[in-house]
C-alpha positions as CSV (number, residue, x, y, z in Angstrom):
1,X,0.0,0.0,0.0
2,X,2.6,2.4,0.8
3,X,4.6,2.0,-2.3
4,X,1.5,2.4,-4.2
5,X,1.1,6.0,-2.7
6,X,5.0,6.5,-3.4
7,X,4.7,5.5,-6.8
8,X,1.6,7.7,-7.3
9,X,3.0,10.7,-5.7
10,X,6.1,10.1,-8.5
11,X,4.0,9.7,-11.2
12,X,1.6,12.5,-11.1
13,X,4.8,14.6,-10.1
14,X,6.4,13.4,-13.4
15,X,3.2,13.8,-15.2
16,X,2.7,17.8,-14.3
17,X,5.5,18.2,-15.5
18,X,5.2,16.2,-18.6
19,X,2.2,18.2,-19.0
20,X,3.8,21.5,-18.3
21,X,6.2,20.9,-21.1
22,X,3.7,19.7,-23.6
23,X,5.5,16.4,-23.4
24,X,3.2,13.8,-22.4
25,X,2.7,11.5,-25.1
26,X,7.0,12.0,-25.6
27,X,7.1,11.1,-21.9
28,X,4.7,8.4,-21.9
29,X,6.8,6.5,-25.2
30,X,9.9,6.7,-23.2
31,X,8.0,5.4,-19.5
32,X,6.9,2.5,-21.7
33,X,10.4,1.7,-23.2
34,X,11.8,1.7,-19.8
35,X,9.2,-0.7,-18.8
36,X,10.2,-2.9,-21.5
37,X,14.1,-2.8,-21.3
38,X,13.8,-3.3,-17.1
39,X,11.3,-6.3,-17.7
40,X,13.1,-8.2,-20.2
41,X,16.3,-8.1,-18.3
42,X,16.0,-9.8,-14.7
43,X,20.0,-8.8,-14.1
44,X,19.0,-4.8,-14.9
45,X,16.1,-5.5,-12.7
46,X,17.9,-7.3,-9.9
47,X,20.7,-4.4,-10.1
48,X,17.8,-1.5,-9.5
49,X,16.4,-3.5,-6.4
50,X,20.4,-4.1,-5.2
51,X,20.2,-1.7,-1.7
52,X,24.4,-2.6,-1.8
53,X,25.0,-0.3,-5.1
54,X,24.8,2.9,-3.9
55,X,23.0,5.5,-6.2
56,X,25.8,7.3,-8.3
57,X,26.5,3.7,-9.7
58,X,23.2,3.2,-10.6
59,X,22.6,6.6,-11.9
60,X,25.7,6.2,-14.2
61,X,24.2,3.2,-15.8
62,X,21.1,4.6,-16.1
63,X,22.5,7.2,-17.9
64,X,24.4,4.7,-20.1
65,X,21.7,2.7,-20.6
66,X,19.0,5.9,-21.5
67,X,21.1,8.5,-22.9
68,X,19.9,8.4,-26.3
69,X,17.0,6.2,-25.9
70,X,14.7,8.3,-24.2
71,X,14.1,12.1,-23.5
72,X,16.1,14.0,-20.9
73,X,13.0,15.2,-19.0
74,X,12.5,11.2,-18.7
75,X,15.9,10.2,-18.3
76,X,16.4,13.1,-15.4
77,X,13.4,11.9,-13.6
78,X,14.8,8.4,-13.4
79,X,18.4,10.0,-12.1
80,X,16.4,11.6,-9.5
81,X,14.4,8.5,-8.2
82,X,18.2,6.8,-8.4
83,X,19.2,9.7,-6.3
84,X,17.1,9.5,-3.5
85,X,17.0,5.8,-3.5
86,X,13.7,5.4,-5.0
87,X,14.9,3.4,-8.3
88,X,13.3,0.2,-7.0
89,X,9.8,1.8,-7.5
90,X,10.5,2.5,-11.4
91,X,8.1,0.1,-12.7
92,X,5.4,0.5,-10.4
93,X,5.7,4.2,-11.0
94,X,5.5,3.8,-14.9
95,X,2.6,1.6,-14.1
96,X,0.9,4.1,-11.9
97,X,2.0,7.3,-14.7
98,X,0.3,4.8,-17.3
99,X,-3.1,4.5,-15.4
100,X,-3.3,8.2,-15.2
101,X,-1.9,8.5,-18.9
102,X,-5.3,6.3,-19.4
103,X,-7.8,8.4,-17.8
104,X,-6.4,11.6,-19.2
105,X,-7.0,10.3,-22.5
106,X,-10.3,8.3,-22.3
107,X,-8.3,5.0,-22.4
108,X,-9.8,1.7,-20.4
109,X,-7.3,-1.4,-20.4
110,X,-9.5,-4.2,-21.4
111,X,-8.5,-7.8,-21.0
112,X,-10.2,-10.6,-23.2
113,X,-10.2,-14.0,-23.0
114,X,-11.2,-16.7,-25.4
115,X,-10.2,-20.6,-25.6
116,X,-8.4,-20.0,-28.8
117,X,-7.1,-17.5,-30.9
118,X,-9.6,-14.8,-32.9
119,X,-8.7,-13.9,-36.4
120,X,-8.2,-10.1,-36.6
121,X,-11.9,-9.3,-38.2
122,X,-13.1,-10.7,-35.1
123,X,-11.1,-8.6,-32.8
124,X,-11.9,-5.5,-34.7
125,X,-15.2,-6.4,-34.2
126,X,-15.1,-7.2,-30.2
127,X,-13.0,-4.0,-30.1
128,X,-15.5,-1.9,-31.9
129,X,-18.2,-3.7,-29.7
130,X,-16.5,-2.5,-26.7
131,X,-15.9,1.1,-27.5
132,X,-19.0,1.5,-28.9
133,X,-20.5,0.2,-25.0
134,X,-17.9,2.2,-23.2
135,X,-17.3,5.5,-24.6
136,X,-14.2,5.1,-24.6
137,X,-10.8,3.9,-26.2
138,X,-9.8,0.2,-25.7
139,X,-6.3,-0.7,-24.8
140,X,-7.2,-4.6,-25.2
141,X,-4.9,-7.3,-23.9
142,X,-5.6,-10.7,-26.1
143,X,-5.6,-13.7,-23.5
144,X,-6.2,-17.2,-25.1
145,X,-7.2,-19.8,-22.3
146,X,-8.7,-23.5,-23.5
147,X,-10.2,-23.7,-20.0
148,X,-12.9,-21.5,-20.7
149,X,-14.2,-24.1,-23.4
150,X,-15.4,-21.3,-26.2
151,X,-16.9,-18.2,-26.2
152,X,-15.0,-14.9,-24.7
153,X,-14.4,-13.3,-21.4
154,X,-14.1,-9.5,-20.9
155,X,-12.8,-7.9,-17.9
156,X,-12.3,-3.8,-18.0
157,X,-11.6,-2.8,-14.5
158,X,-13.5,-4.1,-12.0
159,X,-16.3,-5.3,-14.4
160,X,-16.2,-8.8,-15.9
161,X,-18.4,-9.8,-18.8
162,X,-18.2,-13.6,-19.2
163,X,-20.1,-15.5,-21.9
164,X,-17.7,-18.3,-21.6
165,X,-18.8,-21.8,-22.3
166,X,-17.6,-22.8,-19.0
167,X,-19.7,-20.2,-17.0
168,X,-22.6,-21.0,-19.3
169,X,-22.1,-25.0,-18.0
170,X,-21.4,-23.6,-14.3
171,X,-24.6,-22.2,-14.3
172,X,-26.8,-24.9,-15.9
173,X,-25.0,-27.3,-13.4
174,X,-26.2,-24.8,-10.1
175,X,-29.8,-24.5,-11.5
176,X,-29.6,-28.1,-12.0
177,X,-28.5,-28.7,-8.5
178,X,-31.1,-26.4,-7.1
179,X,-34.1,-27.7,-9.1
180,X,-33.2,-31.1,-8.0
181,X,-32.7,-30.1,-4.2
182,X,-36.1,-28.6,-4.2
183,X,-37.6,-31.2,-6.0
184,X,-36.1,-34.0,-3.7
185,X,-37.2,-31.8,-0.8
């Protein structure tokens, strides 16, 4: 809970002044291609969460690392959580800077589920569906999962839509169960 708040503080701190400098969506490129170069790399990940290598260390390789890969405003910001020993919050900041990114721009992050893969007509057509019934822009995340049986799953926050195969049977086998309790009874 408390790095949550941390991480929030940073990132609507780095988004004021992304927003300041009419930099968001600059900002908000390079947040997400420091995302990906610290998650694909468990040693660069495992050296920002070392509490032995002091600060100036790990600013120097972030500097090394970022120089010409992302913007200064960016690149400073990640110094500065280096310099006051806040480094092992970067990706929970980015992913906090990303969910207000998302409500500043009408954006929902949708996840949807099916037992197989959908051809790309079809996920036009759930994505259209979707921001159509939301208002909104979907950032969809494609999950296949042959558990479900068929049919498709759709969770956008807290709100899950599921017209999965399996639920349809889960159901079925509950009404079942209670028809047959009262009937028995």
């Amino acid at each position: 809970m408390v790095e949550q708040k941390v991480s929030s503080r940073y990132a609507k701190a780095l988004y004021g002044i992304a927003v300041q400098f009419d930099s968001v969506e600059k900002v908000y490129a390079d947040m997400l291609n420091v995302q990906r170069t610290i998650s694909s790399n468990s040693e660069l990940l495992s050296f920002i969460k070392s509490p032995v290598i002091n600060h100036r260390k790990k600013e120097a390789i972030f500097d090394e690392l970022f120089t010409n890969q992302i913007g200064n405003t960016t690149l400073e910001f990640i110094k500065l959580l280096a310099h006051k020993q806040r480094e092992w919050l970067i990706l929970s900041i980015i992913r906090q800077f990303e969910i207000i990114y998302n409500l500043e721009n009408n954006i929902v992050e949708a996840t949807i589920t099916t037992a197989r893969e959908m051809d790309e007509a079809t996920k036009l057509n759930v994505l259209a569906a979707l921001t159509k019934s939301t208002a909104k822009k979907i950032k969809p995340t494609f999950v296949i999962n042959p558990s479900i049986k068929g049919g498709i799953m759709v969770r956008i926050a807290d709100k899950v839509f599921d017209a999965s195969i399996s639920n349809k049977l889960e159901n079925l086998r509950v009404r079942l169960k209670e028809t047959l309790d009262v009937e028995i009874n």
